[in-house]
C-alpha positions as CSV (number, residue, x, y, z in Angstrom):
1,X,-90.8,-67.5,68.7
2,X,-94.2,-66.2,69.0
3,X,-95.1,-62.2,67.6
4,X,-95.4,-61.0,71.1
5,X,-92.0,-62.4,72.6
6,X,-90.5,-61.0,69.6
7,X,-91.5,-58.3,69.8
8,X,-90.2,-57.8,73.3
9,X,-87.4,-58.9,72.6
10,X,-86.9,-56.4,70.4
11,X,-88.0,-53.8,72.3
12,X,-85.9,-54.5,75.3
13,X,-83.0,-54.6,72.4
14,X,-83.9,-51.2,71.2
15,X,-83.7,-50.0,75.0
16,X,-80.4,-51.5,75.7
17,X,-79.0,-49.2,72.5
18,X,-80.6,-46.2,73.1
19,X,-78.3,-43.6,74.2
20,X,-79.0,-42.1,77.3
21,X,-80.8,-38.7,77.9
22,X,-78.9,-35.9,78.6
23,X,-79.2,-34.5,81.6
24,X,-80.8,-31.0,82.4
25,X,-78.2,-28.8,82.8
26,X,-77.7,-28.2,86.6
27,X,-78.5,-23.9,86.0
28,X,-81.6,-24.6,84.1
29,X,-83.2,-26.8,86.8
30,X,-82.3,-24.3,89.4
31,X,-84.3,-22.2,87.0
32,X,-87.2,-25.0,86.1
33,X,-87.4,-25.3,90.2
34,X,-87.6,-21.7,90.7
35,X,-90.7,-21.3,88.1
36,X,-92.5,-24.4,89.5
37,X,-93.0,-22.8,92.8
38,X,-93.9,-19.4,91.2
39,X,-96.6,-21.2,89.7
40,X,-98.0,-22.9,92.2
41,X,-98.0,-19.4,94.5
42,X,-99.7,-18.2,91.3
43,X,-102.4,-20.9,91.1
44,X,-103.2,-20.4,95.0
45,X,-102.3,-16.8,95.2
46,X,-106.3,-15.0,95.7
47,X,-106.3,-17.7,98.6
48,X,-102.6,-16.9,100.1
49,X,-102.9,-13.0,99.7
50,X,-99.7,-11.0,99.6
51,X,-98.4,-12.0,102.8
52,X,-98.6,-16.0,101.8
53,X,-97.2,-15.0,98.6
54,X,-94.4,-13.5,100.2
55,X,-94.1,-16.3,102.7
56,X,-94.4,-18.6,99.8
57,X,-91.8,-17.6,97.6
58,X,-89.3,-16.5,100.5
59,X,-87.3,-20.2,100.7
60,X,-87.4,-20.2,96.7
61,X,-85.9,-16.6,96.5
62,X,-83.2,-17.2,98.5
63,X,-82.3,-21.0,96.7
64,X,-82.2,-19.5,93.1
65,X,-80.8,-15.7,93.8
66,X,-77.2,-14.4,94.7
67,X,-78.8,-11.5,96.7
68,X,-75.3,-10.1,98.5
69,X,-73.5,-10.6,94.9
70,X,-76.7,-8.5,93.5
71,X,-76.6,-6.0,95.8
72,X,-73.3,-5.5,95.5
73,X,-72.5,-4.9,92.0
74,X,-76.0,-2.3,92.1
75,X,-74.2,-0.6,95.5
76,X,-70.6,-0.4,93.0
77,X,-67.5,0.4,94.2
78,X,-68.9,2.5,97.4
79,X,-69.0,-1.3,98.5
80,X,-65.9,-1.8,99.8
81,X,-65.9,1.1,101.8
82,X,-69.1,0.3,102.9
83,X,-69.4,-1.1,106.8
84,X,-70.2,-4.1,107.6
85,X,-73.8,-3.6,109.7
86,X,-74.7,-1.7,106.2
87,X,-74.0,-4.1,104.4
88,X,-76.2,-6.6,106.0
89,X,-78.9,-3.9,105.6
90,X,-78.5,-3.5,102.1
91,X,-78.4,-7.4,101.3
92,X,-81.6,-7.8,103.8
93,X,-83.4,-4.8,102.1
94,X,-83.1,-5.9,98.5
95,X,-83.6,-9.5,99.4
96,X,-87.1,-8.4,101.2
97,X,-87.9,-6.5,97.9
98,X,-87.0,-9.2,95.6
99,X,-89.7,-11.6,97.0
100,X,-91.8,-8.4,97.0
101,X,-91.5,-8.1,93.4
102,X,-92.7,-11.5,92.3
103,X,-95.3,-11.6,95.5
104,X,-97.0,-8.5,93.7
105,X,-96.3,-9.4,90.3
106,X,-97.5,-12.9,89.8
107,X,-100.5,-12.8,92.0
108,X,-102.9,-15.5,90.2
109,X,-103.0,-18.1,87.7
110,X,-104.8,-16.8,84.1
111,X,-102.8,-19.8,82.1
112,X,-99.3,-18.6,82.0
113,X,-96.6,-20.6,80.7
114,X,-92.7,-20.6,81.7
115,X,-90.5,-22.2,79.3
116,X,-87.0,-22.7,80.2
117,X,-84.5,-23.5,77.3
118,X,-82.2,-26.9,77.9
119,X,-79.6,-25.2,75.9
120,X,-77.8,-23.2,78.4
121,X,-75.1,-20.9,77.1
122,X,-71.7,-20.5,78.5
123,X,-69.9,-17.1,78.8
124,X,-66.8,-17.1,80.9
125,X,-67.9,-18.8,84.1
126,X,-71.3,-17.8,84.1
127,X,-74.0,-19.6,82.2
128,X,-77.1,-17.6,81.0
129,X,-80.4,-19.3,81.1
130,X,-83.1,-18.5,78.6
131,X,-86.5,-18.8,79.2
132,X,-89.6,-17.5,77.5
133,X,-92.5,-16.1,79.8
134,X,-96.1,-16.5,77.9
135,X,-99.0,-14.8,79.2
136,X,-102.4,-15.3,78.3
137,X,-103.2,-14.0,75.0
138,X,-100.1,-11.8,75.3
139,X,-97.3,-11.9,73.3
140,X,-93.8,-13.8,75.1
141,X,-91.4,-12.4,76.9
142,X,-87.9,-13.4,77.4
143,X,-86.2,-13.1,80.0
144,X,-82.2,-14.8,80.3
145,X,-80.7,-15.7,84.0
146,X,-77.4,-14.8,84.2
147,X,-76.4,-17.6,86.9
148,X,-72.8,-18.0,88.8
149,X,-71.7,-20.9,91.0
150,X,-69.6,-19.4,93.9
151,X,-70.9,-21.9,96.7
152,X,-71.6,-25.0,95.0
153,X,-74.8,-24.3,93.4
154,X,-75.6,-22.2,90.8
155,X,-77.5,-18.9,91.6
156,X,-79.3,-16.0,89.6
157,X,-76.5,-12.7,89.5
158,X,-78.3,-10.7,86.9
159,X,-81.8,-11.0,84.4
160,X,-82.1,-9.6,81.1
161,X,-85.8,-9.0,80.3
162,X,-86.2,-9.2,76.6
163,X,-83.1,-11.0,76.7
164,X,-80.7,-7.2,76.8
165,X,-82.1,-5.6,79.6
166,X,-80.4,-5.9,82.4
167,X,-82.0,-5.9,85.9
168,X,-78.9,-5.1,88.0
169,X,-77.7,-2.1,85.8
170,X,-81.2,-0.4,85.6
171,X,-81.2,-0.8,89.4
172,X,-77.6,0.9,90.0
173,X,-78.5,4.0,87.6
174,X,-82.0,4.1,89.8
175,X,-80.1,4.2,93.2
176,X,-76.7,6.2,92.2
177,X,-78.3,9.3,92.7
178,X,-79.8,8.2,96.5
179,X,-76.7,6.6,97.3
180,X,-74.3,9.5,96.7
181,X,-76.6,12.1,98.3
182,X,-77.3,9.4,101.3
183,X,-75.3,7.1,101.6
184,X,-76.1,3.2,102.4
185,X,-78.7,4.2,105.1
186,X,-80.7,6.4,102.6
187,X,-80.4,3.5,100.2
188,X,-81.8,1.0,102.4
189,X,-84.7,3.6,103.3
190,X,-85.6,4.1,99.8
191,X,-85.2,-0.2,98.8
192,X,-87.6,-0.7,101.8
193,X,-90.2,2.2,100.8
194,X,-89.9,0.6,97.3
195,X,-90.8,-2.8,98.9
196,X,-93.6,-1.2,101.2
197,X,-95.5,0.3,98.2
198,X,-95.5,-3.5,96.6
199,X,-96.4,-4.8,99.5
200,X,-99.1,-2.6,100.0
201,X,-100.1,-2.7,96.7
202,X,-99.6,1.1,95.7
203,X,-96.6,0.9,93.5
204,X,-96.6,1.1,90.2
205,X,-97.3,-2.2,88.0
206,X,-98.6,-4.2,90.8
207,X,-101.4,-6.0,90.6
């Protein structure tokens, strides 16, 4: 046998032994898929503005996010007493701010890096998702998905930034005060001036 079929033979040997990589957990590539399309908006965001950012990340929001279980657990227990037409106006404000947020904060490209862990962890029925964001001669920042599958796909319900931080219980300690003086209405007046200053580029931390 000459060194070249030997070779291949041994190759195609080696391949039939191999065992066979493990797939990406089902959460994480929600995740992976999520940051992808950030990126791009990112890379083409001077171009798009903030209103093509928005646009842009809009069908990506609403693939990887649980808004109405979000905006629930920030509303609390007022929720079940809470009507139906404010409900919808609660879930549509926050959901209108949440592609806010990322239009505003990620508006261009300066070599950023999104690493998403493989190893997801399990608690209960929820998996968290940890990923690592690294800016540009900055130093990392983690942030962990907190992801839920109630539909048949696995969506975002909560993020930690620097992996204890929670997103959702910052937000309901920020609106408790509105939303007991106000009610849902005043709540959905102050999500949406929240999302205005973003969008208009006056709030604080936008770029």
């Amino acid at each position: 046998m000459s060194a070249w079929k030997f070779c291949a033979a041994a190759l195609v040997l080696a391949l039939a032994f191999a065992a066979p990589a493990r797939a990406q957990d089902p959460a994480a590539e929600k995740i992976q898929s999520f940051y992808n399309v950030l990126l791009d908006t990112m890379k083409h965001g001077p171009q798009l503005g903030m209103q093509g950012r928005f646009k842009a990340l809009e069908p990506a929001v609403d693939a990887t996010f649980d808004i109405p279980a979000m905006i629930q657990f920030i509303v609390g227990p007022a929720w079940a007493n809470t009507g139906a037409s404010d409900k919808t106006a609660l879930t549509t404000a926050f959901r209108r701010m949440t592609v806010a947020n990322y239009a505003a904060n990620f508006t261009k490209f300066d070599g950023e890096q999104f690493n998403v862990d493989p190893n997801v962890r399990q608690r209960g029925p929820d998996k968290l998702v940890q990923t690592t964001l690294v800016p540009q001669g900055d130093k990392p920042v983690a942030l962990v998905y907190r992801m839920r599958d109630t539909t048949g796909s696995w969506k975002v319900i909560d993020v930690f930034y620097e992996g204890t931080i929670s997103e959702l219980t910052t937000r309901r300690s920020d609106f408790a005060a509105t939303l007991s003086s106000g009610g849902p209405s005043a709540l959905v007046a102050k999500i949406n001036q929240l999302t205005d200053n973003l969008l208009n580029g006056t709030a604080k931390g936008s770029q």
